[in-house]
C-alpha positions in Angstrom: 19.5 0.7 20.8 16.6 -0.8 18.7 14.5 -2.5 20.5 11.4 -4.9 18.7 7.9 -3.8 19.4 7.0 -6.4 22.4 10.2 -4.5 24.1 8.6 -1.0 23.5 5.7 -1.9 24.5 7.2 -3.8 27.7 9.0 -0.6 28.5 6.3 1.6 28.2 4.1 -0.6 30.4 7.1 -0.9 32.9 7.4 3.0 32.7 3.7 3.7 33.2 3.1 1.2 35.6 6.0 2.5 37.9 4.3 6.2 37.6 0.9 4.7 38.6 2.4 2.8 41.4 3.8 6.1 42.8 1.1 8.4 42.3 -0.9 5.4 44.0 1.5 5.2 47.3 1.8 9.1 47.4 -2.4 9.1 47.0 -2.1 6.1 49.5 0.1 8.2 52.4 -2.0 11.8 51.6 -5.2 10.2 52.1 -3.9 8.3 55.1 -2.7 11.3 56.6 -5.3 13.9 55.4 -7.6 10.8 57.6 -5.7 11.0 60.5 -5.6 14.4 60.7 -10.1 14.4 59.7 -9.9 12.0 62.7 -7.9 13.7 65.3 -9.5 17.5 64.8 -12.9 15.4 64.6 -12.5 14.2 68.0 -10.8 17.3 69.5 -13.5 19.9 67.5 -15.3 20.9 71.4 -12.0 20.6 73.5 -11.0 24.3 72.7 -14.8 25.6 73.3 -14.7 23.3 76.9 -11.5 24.9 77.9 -12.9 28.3 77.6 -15.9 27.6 79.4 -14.5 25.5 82.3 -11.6 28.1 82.8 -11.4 31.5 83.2 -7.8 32.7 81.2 -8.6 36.0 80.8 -10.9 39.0 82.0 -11.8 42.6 81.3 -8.1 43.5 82.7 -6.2 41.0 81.0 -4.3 37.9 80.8 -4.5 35.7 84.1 -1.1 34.3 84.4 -1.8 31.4 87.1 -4.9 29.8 85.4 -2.5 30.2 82.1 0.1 27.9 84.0 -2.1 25.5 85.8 -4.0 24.9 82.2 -1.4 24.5 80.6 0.4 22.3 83.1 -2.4 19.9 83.4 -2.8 19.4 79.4 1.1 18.5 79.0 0.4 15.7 81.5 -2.7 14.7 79.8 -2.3 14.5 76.3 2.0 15.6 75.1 1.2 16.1 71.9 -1.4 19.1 72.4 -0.4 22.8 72.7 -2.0 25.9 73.6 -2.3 29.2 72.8 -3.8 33.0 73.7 -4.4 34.8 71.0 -5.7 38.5 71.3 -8.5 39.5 69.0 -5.8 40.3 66.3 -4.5 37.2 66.6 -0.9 37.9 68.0 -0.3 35.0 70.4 -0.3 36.9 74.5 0.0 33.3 76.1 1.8 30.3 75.7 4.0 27.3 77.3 6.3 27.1 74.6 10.1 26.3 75.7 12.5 29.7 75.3 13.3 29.8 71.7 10.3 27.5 70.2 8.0 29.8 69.6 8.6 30.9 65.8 5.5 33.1 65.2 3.9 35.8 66.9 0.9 35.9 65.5 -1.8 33.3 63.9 -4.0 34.0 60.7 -7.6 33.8 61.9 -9.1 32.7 58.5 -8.6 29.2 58.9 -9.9 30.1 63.0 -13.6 31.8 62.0 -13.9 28.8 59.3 -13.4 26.4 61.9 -16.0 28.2 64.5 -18.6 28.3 61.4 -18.2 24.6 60.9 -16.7 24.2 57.3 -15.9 20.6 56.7 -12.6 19.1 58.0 -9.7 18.6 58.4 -8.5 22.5 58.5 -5.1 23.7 58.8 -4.1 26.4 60.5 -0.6 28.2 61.5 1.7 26.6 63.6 2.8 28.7 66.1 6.4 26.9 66.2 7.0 27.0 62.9 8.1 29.5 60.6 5.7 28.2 57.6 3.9 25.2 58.9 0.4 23.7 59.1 -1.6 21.9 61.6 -4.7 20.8 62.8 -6.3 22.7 65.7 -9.6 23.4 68.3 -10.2 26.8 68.7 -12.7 28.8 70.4 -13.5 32.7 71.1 -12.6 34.0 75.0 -15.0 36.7 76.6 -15.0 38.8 79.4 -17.9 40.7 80.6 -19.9 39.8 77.0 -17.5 41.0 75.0 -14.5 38.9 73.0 -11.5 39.4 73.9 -9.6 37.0 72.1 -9.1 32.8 71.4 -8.2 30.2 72.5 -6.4 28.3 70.3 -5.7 24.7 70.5 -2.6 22.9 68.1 -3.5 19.2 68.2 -0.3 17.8 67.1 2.2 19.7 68.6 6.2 18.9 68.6 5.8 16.5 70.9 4.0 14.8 68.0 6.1 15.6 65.5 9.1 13.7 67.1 7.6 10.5 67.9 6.1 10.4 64.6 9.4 10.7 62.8 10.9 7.4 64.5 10.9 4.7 61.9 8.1 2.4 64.3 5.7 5.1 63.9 5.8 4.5 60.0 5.5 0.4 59.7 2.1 0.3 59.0 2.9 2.9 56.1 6.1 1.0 55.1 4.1 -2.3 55.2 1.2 -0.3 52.6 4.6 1.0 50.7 5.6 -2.7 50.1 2.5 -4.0 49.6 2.2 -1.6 46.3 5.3 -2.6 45.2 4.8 -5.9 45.1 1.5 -5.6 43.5 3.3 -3.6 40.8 5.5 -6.2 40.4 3.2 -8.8 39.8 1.5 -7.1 37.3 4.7 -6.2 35.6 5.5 -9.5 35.2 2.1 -10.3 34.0 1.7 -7.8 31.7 5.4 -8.8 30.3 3.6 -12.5 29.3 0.3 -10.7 28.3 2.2 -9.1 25.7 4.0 -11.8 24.6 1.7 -13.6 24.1 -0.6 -10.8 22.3 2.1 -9.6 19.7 3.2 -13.5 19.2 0.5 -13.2 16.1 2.0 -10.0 14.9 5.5 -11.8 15.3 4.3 -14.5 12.9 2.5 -11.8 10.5 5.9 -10.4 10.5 8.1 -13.4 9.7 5.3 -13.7 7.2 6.1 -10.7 5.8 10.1 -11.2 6.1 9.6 -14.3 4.2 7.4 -12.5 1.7 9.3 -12.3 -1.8 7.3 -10.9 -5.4 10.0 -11.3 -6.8 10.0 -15.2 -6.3 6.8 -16.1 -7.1 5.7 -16.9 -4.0 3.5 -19.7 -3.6 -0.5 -19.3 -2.5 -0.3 -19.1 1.3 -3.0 -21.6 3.0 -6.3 -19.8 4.9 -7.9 -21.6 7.8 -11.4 -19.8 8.0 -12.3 -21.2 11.2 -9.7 -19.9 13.1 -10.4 -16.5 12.0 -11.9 -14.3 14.8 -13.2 -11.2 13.4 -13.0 -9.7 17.0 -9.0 -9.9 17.0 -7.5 -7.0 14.4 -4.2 -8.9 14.3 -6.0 -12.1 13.1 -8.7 -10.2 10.6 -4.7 -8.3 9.8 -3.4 -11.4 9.4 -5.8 -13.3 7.2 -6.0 -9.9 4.8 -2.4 -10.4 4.4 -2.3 -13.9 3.2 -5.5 -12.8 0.8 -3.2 -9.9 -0.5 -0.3 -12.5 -0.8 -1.9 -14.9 -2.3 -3.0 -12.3 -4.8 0.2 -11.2 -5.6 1.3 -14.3 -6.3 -1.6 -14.9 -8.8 -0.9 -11.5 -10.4 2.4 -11.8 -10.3 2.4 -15.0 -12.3 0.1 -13.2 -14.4 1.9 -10.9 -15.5 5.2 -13.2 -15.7 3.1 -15.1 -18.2 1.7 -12.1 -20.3 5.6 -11.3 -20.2 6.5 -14.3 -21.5 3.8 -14.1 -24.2 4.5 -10.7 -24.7 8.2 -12.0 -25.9 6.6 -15.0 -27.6 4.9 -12.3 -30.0 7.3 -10.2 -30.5 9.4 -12.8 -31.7 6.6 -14.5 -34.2 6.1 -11.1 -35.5 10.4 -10.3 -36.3 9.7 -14.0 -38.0 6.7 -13.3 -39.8 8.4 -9.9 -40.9 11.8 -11.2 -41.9 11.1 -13.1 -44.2 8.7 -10.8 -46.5 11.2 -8.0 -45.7 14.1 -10.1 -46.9 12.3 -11.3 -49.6 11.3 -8.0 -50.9 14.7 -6.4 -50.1 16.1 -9.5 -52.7 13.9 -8.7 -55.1 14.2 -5.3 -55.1 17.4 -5.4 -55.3 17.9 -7.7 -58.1 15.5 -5.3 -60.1 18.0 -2.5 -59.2 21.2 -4.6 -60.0 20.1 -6.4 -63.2 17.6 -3.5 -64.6 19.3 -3.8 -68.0 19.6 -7.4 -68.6 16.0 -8.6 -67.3 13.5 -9.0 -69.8 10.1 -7.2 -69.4 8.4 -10.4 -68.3 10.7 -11.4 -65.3 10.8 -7.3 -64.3 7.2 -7.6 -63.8 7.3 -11.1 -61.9 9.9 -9.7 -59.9 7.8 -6.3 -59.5 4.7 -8.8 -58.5 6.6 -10.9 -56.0 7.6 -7.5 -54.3 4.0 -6.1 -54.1 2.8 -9.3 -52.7 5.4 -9.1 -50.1 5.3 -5.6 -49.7 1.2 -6.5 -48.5 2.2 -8.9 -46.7 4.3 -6.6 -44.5 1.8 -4.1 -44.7 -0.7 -6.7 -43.2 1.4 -7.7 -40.2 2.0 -3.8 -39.5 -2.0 -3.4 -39.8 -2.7 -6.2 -37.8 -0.4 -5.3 -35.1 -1.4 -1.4 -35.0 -5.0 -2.3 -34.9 -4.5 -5.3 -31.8 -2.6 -2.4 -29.6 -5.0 -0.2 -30.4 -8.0 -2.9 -29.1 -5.7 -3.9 -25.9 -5.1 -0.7 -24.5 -8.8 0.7 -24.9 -8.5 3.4 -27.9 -11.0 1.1 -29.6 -15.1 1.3 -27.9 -17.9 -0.5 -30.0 -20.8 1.5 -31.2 -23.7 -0.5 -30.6 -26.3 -1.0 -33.5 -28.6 -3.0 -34.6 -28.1 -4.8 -37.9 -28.7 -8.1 -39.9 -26.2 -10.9 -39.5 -27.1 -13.0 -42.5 -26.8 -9.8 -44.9 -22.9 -8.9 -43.5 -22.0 -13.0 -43.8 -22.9 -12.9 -47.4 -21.2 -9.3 -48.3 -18.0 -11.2 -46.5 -18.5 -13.9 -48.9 -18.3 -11.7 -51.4 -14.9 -10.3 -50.9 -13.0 -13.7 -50.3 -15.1 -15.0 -53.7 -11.9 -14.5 -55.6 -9.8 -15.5 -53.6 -11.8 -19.0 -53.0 -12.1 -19.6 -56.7 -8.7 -19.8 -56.7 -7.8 -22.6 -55.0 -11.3 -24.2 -55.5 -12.2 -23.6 -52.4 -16.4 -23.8 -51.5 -17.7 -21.0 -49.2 -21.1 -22.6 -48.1 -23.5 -19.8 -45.5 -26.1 -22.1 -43.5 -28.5 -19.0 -42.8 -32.3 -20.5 -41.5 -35.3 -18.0 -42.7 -35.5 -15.9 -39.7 -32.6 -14.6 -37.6 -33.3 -11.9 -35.4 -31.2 -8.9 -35.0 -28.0 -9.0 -33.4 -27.0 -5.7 -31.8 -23.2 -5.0 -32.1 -20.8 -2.9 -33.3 -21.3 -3.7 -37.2 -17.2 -2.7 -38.5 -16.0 -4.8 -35.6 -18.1 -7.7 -36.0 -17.0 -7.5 -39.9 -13.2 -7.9 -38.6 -14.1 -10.7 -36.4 -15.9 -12.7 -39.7 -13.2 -11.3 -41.8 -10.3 -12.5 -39.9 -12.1 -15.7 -39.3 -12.8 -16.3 -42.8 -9.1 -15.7 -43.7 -7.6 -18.0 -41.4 -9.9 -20.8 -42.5 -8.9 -20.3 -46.4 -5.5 -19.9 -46.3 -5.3 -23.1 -44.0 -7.8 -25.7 -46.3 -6.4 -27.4 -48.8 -7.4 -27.1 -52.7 -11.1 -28.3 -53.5 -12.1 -27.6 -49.7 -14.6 -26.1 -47.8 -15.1 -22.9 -45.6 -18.5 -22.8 -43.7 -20.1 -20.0 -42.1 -23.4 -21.3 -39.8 -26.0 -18.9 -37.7 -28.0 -20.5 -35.2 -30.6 -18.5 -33.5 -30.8 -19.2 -29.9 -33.0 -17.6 -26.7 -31.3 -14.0 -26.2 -28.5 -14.2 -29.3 -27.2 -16.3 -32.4 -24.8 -18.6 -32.3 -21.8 -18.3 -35.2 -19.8 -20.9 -36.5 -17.0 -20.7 -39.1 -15.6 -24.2 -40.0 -13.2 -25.0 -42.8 -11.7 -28.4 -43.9 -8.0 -27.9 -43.5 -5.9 -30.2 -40.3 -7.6 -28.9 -37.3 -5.5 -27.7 -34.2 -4.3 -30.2 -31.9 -5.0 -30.4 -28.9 -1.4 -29.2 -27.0 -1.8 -26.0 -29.2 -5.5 -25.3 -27.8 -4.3 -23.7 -24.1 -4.0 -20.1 -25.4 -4.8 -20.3 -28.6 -5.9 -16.8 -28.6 -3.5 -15.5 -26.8 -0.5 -16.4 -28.6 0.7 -17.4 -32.0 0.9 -21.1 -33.3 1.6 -23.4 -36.1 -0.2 -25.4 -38.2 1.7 -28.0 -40.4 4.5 -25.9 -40.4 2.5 -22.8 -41.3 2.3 -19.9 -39.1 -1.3 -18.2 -38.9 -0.8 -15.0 -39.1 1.7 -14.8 -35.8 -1.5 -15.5 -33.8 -2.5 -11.8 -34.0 -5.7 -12.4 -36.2 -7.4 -14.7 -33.3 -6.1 -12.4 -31.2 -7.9 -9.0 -32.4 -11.4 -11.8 -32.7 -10.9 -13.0 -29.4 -10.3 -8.6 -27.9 -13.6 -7.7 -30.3 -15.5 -10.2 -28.6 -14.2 -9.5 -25.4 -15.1 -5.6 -25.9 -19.0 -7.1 -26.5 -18.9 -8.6 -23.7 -18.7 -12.5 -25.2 -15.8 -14.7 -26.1 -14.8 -17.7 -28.8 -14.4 -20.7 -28.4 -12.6 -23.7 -30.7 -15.4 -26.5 -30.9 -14.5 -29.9 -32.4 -17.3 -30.5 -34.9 -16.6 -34.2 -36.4 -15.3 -34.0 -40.3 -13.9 -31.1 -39.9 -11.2 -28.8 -39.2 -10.7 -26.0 -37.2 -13.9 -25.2 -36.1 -14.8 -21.7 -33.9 -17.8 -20.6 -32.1 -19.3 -17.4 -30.9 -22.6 -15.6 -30.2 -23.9 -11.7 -30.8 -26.8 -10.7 -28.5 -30.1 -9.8 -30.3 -32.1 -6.9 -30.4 -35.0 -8.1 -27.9 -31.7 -9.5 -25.1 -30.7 -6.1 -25.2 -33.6 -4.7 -24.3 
């Protein structure tokens, strides 16, 4: 049978409450009767001592068999319930009014007797004649004759007598009316710890349905917090409000990572593109060179051959590209910090798309003022970012444009902006535009990877990019390198 955990603990309360309601009634009639019997030997301590001295029961020759008779005669008809008893200085019992067949023991252990006579703290117990193994409480006191002992008298407060009227079921109301009293107490509290635990697990109920309810796998929506109901006292509540922070974490991650997923494929895809069609391209060409080898003139072999070669780099770049971005993504790749000069790398960058810019008749301008500090970065890395940058913005402006490289010292860094003159980006393509690819008039640049590896560099330098609209221009991107005295 499975039972929930307000049940468990309802049954374990019942269970322990029903243990302490017993041990508390059998505490309840033991110190009840361990009080009656402190009471009784209290008040009966010197009777034993004033029989002995009021009445001579034995001398130097003996027991005295009429003052035994008359003593014991006149007790009965004062108090029932007492019995006594002459016991030698051995302790076997010489004298007694004990009914033919009653008496059970012949003898008493005096241990309990001499701590009695020294005044050790009561109640004590001590044989019961009339019983084979029983315990009672008594008055006892030493007999003499002629100075010396001769034996005790010994004194059983509660005799049979006792015994039977006590078992009647009158003599035990006042314990039955204790008995029931307990019970009903337990009761009570039963039921009241039944609601208090309702109502105390009826948070961790809800947590649960919470967590029931709870699916990653359906993106679960942010779960509202309520701060001022928080009390940092209650663990279910501080358990609770941990919970919805860890589920409302989840979700974000989760639709974190569905979207990296989702850009994931979108790459994956842009790059097959980007790599089909210089692969199919050089596969053609190749294989018209291989099939038609004897009837092509020098002059188309070595158009053909070029065609191939340009594709063949063009492969080769995407593979590079790609190689290099998983390398930066998944850490492999740590910038060595240096110091170096900014304006010197811009112009040695220049120098290696010159050709290329010819070309098309496309104008590299570098806006570099007198003095720029500094900038402490890793120098190859840097020279991707501006390299990457550069080649975006030339194969995207259009003949007789213009690529512009600008450094503008600020407080701690320099500011770096690489403009061209081509269509710019719209503005549905800007949400991440350096996260995945995109197209520009129908071209793809790149299959996003370039911005990509710029926008991991930067990250790894602890700065970012941004895409700035600078009027009269195209696609226009920002960033900043910290200088030497910043970094200090």
């Amino acid at each position: 049978m499975k039972l929930t955990l307000t049940q468990r603990l309802s049954v374990v309360f019942a269970v322990l409450l029903v243990i302490c309601s017993g041990t508390s009634a059998w505490l309840q009639v033991r110190s009840n009767r361990m009080h009656e019997l402190e009471v009784v030997q209290g008040l009966s301590r010197d009777l034993a001592a004033h029989i002995a001295r009021d009445t001579q029961l034995m001398d130097a020759d003996g027991l005295k068999p009429d003052a035994v008779r008359n003593l014991f005669g006149q007790l009965m008809l004062v108090n029932p319930s007492v019995e006594v008893y002459l016991l030698d200085i051995d302790g076997h019992v010489v004298g007694n009014a004990a009914p033919a067949g009653h008496l059970l023991r012949d003898k008493v252990d005096l241990a309990p007797i001499r701590r009695f006579l020294s005044g050790a703290m009561l109640p004590i117990l001590g044989d019961d004649p009339r019983s084979v193994d029983g315990r009672k409480v008594f008055s006892a006191a030493p007999l003499k004759a002629n100075g010396q002992q001769t034996g005790f008298l010994y004194v059983v407060l509660l005799g049979e007598a006792h015994d039977v009227y006590d078992a009647k079921d009158a003599t035990g109301m006042a314990l039955k009316i204790a008995l029931w009293s307990i019970g009903l107490v337990a009761l009570l509290c039963l039921l009241a710890g039944l609601i208090a635990f309702a109502w105390i697990t009826r948070p961790l109920r809800q947590l649960t349905d919470k967590v029931g309810q709870f699916d990653i796998n359906g993106a679960p929506k942010p779960a509202q917090i309520n701060a001022t109901e928080l009390d940092s006292s209650d663990e279910i509540a501080v358990l609770d409000h941990a919970f919805v922070h860890m589920q409302n974490r989840l979700g974000e991650q989760w639709r974190a990572i569905t979207h990296q997923d989702q850009e994931r494929r979108e790459m994956v895809a842009n790059i097959s593109h980007d790599l089909r069609t210089p692969l199919a391209s050089l596969y053609g060409y190749l294989e018209t060179l291989s099939l038609k080898d004897a009837s092509l003139s020098s002059e188309e072999r070595r158009r053909y051959l070029g065609i191939a070669l340009d594709q063949s780099r063009k492969v080769g770049g995407l593979a590079q590209s790609l190689l290099e971005l998983v390398r930066l993504e998944h850490g492999f790749v740590q910038p060595v910090i240096e110091g170096f000069s900014l304006p010197d790398l811009v112009q040695d960058i220049f120098q290696k798309f010159e050709l290329t810019a010819e070309a098309r008749s496309i104008t590299l301008t570098a806006t570099l003022p007198p003095q720029v500090p500094t900038v402490m970065a890793d120098l190859g890395l840097i020279e991707r970012v501006l390299t990457n940058l550069l080649d975006n913005a030339l194969r995207h402006t259009p003949v007789n444009g213009e690529v512009q490289v600008i450094l503008s010292p600020e407080a701690n860094s320099v500011a770096v902006t690489v403009s061209d003159s081509g269509p710019g980006i719209d503005a549905e393509l800007r949400e991440g535009l350096f996260l995945r690819a995109f197209t520009i008039g129908g071209a793809r640049r790149d299959g996003g990877l370039g911005l990509r590896i710029v926008h991991r560099i930067l990250q790894l330098h602890g700065r970012s990019i941004q895409l700035v609209d600078r009027p009269g221009h195209g696609a226009t991107f920002r960033f900043s390198l910290e200088t030497r005295a910043s970094a200090r």
